[in-house]
N, CA, C and O of each residue as an XYZ file, in Angstrom:
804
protein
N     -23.767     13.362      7.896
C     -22.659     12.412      7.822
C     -21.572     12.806      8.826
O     -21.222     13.982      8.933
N     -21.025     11.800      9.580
C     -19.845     11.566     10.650
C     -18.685     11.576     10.020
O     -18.582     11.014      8.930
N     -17.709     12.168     10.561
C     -16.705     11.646     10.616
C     -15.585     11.200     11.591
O     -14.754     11.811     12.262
N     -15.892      9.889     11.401
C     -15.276      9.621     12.506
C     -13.694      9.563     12.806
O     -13.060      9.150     11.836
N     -12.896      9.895     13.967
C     -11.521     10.098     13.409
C     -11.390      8.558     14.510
O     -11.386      8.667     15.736
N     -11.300      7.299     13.848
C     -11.109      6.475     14.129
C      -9.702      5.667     15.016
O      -9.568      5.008     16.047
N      -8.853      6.166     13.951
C      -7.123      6.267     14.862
C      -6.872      4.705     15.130
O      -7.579      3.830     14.630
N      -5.690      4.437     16.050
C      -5.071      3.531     15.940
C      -6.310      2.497     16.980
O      -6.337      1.278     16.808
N      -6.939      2.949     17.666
C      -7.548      2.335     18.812
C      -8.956      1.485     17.910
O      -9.792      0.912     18.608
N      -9.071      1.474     16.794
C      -9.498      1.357     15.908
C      -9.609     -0.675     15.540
O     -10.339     -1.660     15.437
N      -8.413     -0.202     15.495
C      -7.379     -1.879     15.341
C      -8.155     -3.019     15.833
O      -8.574     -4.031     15.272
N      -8.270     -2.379     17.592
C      -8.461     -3.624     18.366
C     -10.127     -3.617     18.312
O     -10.573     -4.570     18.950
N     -11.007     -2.905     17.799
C     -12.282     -2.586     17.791
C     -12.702     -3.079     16.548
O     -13.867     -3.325     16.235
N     -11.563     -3.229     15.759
C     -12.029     -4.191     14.169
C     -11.839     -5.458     14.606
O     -12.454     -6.321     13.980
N     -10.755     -6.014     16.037
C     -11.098     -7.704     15.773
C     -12.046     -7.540     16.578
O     -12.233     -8.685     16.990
N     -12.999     -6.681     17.239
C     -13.764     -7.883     17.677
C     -14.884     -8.313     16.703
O     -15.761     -9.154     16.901
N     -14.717     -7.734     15.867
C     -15.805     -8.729     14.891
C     -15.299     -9.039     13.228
O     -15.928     -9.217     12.185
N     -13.712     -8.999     13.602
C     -13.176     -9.987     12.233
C     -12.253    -10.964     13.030
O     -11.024    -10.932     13.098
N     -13.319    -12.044     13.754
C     -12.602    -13.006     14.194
C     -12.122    -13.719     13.131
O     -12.505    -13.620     11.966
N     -10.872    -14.782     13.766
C     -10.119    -15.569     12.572
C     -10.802    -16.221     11.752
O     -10.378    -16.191     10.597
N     -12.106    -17.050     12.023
C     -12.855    -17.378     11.340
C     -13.342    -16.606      9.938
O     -12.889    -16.893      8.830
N     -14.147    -15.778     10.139
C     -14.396    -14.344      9.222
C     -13.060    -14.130      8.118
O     -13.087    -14.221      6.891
N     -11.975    -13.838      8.959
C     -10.584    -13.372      8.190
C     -10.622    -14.541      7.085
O     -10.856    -14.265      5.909
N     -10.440    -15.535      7.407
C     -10.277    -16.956      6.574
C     -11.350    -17.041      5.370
O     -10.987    -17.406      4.252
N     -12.585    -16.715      5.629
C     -13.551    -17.034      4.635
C     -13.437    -15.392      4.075
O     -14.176    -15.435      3.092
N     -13.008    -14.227      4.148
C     -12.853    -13.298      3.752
C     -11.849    -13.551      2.202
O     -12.109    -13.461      1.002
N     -10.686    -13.883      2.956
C      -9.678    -14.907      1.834
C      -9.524    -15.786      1.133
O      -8.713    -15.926      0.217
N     -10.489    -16.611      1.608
C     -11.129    -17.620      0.615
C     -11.861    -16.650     -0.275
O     -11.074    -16.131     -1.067
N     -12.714    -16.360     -0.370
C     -13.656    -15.200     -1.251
C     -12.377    -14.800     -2.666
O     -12.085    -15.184     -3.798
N     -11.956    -13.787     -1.634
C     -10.839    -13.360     -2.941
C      -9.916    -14.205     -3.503
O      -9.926    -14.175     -4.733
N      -9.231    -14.848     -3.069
C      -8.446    -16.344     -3.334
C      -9.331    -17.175     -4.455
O      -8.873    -17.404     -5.575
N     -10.391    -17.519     -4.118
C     -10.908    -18.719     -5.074
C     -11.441    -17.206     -6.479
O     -10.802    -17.295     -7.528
N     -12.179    -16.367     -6.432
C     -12.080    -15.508     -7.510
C     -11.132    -15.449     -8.101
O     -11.280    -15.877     -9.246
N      -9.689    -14.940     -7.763
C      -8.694    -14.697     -8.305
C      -8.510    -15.748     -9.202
O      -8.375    -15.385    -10.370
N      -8.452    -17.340     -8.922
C      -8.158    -18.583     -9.426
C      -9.245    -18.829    -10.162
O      -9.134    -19.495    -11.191
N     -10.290    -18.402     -9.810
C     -11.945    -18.585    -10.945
C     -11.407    -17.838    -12.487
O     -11.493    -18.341    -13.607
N     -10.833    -16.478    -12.109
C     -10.740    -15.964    -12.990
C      -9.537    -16.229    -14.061
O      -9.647    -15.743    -15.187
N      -8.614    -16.848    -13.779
C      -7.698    -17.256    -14.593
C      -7.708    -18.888    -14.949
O      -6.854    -19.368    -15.694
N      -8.508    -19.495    -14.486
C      -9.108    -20.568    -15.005
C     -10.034    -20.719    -16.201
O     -10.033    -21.551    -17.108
N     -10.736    -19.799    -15.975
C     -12.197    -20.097    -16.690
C     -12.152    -18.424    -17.896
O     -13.034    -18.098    -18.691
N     -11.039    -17.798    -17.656
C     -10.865    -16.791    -18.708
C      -9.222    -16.947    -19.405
O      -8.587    -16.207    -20.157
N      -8.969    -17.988    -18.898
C      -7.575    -17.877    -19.558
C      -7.267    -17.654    -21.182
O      -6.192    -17.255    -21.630
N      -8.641    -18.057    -22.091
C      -8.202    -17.870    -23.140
C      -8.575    -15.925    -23.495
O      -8.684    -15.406    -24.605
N      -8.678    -15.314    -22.271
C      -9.371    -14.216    -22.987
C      -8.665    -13.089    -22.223
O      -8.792    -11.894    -22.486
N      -8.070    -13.495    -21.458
C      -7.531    -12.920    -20.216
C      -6.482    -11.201    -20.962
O      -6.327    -10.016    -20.665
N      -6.136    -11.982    -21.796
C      -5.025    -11.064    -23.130
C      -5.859    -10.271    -23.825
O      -5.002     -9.518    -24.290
N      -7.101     -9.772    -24.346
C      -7.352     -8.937    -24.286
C      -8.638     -8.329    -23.633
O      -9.575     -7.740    -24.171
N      -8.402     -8.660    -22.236
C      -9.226     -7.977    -21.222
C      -7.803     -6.661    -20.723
O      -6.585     -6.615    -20.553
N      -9.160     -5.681    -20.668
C      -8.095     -4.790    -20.207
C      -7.991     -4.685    -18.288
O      -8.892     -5.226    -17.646
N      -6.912     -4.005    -17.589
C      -7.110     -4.038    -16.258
C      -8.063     -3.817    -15.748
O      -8.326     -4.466    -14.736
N      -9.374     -2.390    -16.423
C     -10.387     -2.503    -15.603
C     -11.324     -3.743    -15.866
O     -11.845     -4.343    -14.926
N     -11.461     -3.999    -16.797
C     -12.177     -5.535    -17.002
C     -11.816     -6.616    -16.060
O     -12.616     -7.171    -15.306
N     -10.699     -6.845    -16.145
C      -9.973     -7.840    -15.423
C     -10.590     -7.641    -14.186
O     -11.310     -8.545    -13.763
N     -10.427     -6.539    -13.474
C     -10.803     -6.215    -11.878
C     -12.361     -6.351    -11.856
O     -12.676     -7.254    -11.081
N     -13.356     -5.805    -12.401
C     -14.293     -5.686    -12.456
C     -15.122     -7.535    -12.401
O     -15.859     -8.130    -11.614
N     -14.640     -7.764    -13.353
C     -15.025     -9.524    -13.770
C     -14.467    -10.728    -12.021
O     -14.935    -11.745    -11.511
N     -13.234     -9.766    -11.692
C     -12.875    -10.803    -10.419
C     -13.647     -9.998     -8.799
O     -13.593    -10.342     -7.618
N     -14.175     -9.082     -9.353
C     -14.587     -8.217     -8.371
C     -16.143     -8.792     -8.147
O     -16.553     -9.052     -7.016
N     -16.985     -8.964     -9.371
C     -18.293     -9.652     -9.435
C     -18.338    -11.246     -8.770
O     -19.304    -11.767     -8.211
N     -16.809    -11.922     -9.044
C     -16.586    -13.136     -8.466
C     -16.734    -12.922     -6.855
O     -17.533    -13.484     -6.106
N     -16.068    -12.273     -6.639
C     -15.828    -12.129     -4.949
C     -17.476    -11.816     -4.606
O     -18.282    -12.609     -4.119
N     -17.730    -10.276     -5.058
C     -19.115    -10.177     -4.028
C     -20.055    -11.866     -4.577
O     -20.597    -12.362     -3.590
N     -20.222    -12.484     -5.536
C     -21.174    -13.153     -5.900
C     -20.097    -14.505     -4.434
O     -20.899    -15.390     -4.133
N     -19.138    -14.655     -3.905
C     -18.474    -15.532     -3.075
C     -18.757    -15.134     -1.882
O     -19.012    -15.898     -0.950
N     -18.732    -13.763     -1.812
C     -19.321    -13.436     -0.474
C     -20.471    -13.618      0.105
O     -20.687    -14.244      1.143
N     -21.395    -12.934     -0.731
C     -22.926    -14.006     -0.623
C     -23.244    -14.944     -0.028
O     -23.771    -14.882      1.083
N     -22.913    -16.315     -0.822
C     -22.869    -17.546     -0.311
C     -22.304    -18.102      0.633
O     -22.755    -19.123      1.151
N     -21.032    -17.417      1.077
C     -20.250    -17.506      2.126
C     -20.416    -16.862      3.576
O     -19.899    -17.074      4.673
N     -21.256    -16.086      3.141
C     -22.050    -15.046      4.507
C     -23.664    -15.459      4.464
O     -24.316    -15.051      5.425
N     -24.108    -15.935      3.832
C     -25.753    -16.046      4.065
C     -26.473    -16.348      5.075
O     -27.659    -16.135      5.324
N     -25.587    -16.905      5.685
C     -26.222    -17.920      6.990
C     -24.924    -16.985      8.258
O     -24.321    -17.702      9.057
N     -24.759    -16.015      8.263
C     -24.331    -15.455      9.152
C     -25.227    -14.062      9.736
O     -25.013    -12.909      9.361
N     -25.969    -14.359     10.449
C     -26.860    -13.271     11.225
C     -26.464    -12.241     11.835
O     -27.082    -11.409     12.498
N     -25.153    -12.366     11.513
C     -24.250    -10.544     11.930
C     -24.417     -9.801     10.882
O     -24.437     -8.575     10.990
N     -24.507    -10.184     10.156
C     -24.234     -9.627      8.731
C     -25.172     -9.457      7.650
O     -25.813    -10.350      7.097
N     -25.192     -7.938      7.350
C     -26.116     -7.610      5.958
C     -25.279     -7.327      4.628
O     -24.085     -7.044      4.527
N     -26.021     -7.447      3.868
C     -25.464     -6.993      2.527
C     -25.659     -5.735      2.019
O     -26.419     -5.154      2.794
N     -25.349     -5.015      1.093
C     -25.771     -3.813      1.144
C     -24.843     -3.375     -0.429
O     -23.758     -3.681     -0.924
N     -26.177     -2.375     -0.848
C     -26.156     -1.706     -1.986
C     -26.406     -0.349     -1.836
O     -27.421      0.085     -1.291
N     -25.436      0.403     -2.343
C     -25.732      1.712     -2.581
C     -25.484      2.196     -3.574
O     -24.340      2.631     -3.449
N     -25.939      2.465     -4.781
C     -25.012      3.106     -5.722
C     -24.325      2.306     -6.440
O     -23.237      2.737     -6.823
N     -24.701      1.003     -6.819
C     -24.299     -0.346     -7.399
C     -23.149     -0.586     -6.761
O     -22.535     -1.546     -7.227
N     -22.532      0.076     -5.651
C     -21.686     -0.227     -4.634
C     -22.017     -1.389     -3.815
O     -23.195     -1.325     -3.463
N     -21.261     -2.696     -3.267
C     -21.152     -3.224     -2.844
C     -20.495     -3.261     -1.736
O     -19.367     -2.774     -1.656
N     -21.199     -3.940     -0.552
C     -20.469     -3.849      1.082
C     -21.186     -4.995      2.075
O     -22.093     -5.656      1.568
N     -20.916     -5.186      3.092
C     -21.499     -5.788      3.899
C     -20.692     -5.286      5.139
O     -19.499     -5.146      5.410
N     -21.975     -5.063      5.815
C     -22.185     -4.534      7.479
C     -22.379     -5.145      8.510
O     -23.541     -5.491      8.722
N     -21.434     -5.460      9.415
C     -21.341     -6.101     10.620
C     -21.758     -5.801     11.847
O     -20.946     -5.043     12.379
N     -22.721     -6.074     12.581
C     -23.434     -6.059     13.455
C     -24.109     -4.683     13.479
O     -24.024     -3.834     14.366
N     -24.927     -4.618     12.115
C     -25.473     -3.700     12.080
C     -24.624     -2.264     11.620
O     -25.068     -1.503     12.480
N     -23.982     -1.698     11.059
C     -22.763     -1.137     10.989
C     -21.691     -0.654     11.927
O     -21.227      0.467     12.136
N     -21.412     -1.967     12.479
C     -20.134     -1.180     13.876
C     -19.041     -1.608     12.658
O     -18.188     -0.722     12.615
N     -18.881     -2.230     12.063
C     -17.877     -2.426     10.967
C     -18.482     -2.782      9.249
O     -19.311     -3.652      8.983
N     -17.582     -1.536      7.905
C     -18.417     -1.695      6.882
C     -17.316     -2.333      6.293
O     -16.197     -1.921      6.600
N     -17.443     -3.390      5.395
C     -16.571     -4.020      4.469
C     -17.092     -4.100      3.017
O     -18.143     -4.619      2.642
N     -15.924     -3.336      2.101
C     -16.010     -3.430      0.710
C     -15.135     -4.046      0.225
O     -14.301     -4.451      1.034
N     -14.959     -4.314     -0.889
C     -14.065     -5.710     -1.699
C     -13.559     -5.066     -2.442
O     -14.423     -4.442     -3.059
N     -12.137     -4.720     -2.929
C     -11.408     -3.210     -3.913
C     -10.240     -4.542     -4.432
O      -9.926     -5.571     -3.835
N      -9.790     -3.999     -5.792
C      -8.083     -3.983     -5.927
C      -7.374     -3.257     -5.691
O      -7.649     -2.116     -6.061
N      -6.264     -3.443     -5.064
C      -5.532     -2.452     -4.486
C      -4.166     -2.291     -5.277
O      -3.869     -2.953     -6.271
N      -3.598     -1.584     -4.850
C      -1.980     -0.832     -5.462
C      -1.285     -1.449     -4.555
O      -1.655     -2.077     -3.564
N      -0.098     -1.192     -5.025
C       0.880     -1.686     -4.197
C       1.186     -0.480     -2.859
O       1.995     -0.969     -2.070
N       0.897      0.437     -2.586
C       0.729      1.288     -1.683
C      -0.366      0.887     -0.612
O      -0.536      1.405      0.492
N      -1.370     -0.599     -1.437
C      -2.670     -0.548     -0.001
C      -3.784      0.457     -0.764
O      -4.996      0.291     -0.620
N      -3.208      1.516     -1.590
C      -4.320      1.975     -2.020
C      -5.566      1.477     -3.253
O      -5.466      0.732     -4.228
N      -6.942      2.403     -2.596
C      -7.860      1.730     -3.856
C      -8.204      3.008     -4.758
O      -8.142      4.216     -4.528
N      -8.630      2.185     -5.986
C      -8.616      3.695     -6.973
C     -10.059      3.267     -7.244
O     -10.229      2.241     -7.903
N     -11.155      3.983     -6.780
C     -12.311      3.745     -7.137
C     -12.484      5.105     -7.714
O     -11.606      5.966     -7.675
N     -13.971      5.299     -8.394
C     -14.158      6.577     -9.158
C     -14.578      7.972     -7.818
O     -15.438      7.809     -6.952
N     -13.962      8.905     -7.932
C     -13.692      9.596     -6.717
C     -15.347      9.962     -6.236
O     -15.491     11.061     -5.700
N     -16.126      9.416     -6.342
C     -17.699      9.885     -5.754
C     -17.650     10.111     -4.866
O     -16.638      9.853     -4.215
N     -18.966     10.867     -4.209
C     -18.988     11.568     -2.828
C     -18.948     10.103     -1.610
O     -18.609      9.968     -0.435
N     -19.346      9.455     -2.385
C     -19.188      7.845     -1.630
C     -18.927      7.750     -1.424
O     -19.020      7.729     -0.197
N     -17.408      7.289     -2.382
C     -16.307      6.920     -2.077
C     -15.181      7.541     -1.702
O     -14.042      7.092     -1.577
N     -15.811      9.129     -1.457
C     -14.430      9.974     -0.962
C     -15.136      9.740      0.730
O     -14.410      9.648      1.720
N     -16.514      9.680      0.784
C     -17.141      9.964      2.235
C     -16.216      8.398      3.076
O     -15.692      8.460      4.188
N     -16.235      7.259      2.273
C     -15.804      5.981      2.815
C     -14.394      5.437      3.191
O     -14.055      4.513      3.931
N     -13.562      6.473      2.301
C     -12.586      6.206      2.535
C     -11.737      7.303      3.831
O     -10.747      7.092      4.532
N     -12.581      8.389      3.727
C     -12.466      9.242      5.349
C     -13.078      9.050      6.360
O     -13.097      9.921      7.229
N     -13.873      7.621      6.546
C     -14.065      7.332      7.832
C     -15.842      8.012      7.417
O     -16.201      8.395      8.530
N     -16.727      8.242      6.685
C     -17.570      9.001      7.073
C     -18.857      8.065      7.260
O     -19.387      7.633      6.237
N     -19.329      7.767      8.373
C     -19.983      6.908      8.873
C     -21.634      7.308      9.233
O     -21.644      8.528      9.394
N     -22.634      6.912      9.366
C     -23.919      7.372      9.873
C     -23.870      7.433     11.660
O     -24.663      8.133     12.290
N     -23.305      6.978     12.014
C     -22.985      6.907     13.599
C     -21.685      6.700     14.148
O     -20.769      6.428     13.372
N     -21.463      6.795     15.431
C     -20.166      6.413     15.899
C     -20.493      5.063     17.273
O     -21.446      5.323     18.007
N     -20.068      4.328     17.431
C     -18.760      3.630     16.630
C     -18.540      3.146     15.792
O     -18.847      1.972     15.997
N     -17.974      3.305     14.370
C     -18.174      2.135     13.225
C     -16.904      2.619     12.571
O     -16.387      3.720     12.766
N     -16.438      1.620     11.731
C     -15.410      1.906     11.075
C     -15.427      0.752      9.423
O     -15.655     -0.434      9.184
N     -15.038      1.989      8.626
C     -14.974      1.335      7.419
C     -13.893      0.620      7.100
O     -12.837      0.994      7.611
N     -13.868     -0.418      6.309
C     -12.584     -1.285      5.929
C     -12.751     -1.806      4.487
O     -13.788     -2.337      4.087
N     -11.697     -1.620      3.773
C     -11.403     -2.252      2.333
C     -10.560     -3.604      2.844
O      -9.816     -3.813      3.802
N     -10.967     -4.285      1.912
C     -10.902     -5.998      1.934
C     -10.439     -6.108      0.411
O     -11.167     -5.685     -0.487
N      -9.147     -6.717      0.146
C      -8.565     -6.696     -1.484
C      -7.708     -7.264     -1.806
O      -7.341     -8.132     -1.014
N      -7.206     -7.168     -2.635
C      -5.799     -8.229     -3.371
C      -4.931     -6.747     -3.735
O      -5.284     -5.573     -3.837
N      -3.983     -7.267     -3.831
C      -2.587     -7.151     -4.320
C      -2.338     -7.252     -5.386
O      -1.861     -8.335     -5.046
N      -2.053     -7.186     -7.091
C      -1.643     -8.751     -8.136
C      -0.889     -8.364     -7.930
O      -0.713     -7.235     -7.471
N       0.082     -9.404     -8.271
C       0.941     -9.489     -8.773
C       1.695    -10.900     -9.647
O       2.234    -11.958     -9.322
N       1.425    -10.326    -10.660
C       1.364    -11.443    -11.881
C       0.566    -12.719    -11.886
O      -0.597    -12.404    -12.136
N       0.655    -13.798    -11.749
C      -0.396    -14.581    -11.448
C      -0.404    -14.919     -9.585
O      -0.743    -16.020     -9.149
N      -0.073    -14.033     -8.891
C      -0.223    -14.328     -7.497
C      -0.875    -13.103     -6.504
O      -0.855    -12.098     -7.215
N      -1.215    -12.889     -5.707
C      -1.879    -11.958     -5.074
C      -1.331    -11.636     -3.849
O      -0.529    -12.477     -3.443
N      -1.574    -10.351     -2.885
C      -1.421    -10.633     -1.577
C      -2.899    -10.279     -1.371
O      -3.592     -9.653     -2.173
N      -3.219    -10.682     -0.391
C      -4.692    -10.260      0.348
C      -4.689     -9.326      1.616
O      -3.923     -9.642      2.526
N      -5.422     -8.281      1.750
C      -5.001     -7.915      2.784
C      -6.638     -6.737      3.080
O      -7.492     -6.550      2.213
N      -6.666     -6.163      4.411
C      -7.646     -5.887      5.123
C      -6.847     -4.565      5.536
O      -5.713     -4.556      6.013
N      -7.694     -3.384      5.251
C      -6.965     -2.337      5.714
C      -7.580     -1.181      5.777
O      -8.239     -0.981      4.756
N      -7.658     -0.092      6.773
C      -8.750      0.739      7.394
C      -7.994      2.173      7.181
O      -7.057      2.641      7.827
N      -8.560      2.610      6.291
C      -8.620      3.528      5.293
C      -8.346      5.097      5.681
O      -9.402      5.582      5.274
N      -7.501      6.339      6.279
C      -7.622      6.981      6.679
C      -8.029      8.445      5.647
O      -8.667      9.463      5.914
N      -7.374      8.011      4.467
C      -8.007      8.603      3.114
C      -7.603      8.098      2.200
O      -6.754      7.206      2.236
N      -8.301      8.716      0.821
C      -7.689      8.139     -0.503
C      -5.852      7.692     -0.119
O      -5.253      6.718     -0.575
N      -5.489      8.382      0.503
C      -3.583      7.794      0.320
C      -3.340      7.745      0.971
O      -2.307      8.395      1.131
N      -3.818      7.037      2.140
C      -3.125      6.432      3.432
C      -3.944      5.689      4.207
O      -5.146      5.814      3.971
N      -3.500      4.673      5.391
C      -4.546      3.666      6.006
C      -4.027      3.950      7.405
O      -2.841      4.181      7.642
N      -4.833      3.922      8.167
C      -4.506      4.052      9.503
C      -3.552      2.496      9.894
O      -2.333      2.607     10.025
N      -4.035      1.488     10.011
C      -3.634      0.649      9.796
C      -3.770     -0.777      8.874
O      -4.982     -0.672      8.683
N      -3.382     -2.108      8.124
C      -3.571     -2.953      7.743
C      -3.151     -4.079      8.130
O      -2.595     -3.796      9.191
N      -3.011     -5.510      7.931
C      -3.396     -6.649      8.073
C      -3.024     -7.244      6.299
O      -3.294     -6.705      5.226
N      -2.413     -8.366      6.562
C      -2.021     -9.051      5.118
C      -2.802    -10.315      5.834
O      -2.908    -10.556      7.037
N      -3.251    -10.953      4.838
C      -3.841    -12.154      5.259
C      -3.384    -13.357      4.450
O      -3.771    -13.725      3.341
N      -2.193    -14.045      5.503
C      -1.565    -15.755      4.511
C      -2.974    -16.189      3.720
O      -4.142    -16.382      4.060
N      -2.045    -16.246      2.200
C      -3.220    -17.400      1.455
C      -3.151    -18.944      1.810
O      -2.243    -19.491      2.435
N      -4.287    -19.536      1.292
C      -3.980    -21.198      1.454
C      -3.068    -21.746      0.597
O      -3.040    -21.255     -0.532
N      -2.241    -22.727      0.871
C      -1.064    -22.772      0.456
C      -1.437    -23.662     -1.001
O      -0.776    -24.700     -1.008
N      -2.185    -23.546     -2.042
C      -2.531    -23.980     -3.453
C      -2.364    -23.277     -4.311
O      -3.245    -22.454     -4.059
N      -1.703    -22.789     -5.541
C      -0.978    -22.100     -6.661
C      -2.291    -21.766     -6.962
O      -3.251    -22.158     -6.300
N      -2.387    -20.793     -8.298
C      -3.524    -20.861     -9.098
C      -3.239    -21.395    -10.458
O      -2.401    -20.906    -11.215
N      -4.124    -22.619    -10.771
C      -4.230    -23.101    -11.615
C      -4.950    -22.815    -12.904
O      -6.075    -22.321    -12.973
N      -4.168    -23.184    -13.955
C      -4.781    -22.654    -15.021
C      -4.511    -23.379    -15.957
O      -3.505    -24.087    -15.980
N      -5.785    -23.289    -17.325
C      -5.963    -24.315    -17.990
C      -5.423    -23.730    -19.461
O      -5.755    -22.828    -20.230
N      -4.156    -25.013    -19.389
C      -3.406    -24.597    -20.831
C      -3.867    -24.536    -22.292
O      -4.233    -25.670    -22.600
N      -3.980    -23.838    -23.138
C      -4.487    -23.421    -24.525
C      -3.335    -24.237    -25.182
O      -2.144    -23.932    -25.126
N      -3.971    -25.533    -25.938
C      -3.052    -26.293    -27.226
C      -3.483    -25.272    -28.047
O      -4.430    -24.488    -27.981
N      -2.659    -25.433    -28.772
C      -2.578    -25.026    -30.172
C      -2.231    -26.052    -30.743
O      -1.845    -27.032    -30.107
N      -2.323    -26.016    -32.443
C      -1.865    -26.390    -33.343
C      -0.654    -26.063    -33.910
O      -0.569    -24.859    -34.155
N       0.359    -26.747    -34.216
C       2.306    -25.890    -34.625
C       2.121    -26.419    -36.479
O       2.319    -27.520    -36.993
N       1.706    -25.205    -37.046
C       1.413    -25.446    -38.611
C       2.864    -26.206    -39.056
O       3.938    -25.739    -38.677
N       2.792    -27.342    -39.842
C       3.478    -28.151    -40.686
C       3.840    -29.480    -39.739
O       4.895    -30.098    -39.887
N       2.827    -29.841    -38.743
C       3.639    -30.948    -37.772
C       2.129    -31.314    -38.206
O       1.198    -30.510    -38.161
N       2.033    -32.673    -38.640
C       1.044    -33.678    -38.191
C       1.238    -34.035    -37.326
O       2.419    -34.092    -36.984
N       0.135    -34.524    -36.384
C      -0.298    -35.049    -35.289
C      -0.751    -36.836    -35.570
O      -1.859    -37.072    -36.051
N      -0.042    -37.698    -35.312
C       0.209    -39.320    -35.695
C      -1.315    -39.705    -34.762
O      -1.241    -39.265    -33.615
N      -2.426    -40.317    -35.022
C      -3.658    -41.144    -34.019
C      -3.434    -41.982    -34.175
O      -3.126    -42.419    -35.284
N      -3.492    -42.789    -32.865
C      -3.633    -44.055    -32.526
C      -4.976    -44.569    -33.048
O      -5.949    -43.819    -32.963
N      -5.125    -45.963    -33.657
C      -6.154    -46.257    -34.260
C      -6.558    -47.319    -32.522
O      -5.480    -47.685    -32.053
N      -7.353    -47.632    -31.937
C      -7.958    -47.856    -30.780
C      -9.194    -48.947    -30.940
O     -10.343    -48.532    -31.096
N      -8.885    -50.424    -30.892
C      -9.820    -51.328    -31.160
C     -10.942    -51.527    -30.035
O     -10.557    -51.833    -28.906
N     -11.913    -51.416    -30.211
C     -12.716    -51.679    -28.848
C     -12.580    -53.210    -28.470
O     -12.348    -54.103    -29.285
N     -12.814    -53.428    -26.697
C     -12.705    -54.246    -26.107
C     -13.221    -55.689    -27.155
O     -12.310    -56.466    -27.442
N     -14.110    -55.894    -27.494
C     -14.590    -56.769    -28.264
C     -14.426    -57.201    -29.518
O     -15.102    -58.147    -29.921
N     -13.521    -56.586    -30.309
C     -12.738    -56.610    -31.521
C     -11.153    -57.420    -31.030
O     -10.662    -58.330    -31.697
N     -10.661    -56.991    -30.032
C      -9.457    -57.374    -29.318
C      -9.673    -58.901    -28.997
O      -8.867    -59.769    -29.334
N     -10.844    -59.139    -28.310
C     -10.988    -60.584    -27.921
C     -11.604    -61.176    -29.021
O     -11.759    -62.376    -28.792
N     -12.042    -60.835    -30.171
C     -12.676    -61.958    -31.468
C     -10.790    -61.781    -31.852
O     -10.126    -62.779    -31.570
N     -10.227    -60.893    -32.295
C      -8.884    -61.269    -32.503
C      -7.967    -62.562    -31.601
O      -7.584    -63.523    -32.269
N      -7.745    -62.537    -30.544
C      -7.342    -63.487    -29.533
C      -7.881    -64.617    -29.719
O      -7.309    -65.665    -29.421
N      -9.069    -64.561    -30.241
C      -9.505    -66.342    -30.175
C      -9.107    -66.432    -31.661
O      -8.113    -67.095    -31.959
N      -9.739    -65.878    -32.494
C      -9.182    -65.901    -33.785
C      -7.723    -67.163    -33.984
O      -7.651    -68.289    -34.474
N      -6.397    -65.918    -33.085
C      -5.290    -66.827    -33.326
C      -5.487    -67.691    -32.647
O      -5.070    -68.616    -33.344
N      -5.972    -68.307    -31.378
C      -5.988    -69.551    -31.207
C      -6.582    -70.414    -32.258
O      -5.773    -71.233    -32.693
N      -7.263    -70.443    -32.564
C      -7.421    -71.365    -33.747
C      -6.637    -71.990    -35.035
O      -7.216    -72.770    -35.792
């Protein structure tokens, strides 16, 4: 195993293959998860705990990435260690999908993996690893792309504007004990018109 000391020169060697295109469907990925997940778990969301929470929007993304990369021939998918990534042109660039801290940092379980990935430790040189992640913050996120120099620090990062749509979420009625609820009684179309002729007559 390499380590590569990647450095600032790094930067311009990650766009050439996270053109804007890429960046955009990168953010879409995490963006529509984030909103999957508070849509379609809102009633449960309260007692999921944070690692649940991450884990459940984390399965969203790689299962978004997938579909969103399939038909891109730069790009493999890749498992190691029920670790998830995808490798760009063969590995000149590795991308994993994390939640992050408000520092940029990711707290994954400290494995030789993930200590080797987050120091740059590569099978060859040139390549460089990159975490791809959200932000929360409360029901909103930042997204951002950022190249990892160790567990607590990044050589450099990248925030990536979301699309400008809230996340929506689907409100839980309840019932307010001691209020009846008044129904409209609702005649079908054909009851309405035997009435109408009715009074003409």
């Amino acid at each position: 195993m390499l380590f590569f000391d990647v450095g600032a020169e790094s930067e311009d060697y990650a766009k050439k293959y996270l053109s804007p295109g890429r960046l955009d469907s990168i953010r879409d990925c995490i963006q529509s998860a984030f909103q999957t997940y508070h849509n379609d778990y809102v009633g449960l969301s309260s007692c999921h705990s944070a690692r649940t929470k991450a884990c459940i929007i984390n399965d969203i993304i790689v299962d978004n990435v997938k579909k969103t990369f399939q038909a891109d021939a730069d790009i493999r998918f890749l498992y190691k260690k029920q670790s998830f990534r995808i490798s760009i042109d063969n590995g000149a660039v590795n991308i994993r999908f994390k939640k992050m801290d408000k520092k940029l940092r990711v707290h994954s379980i400290p494995t030789q993996q993930a200590l080797e990935f987050n120091c740059q430790g590569i099978l060859f040189e040139p390549s460089v690893n990159i975490n791809a992640g959200y932000v929360p913050n409360g029901l909103d996120i930042r997204i951002v792309v950022a190249c990892p120099k160790n567990g607590a620090t990044n050589h450099w990062k990248w925030e990536i504007a979301q699309k400008s749509q809230p996340v929506k979420t689907k409100p839980i009625v309840l019932p307010i004990p001691g209020i009846n609820v008044t129904r409209r009684n609702v005649k079908p179309r054909r009851e309405l018109l035997n009435d109408e002729e009715t009074k003409k007559q």
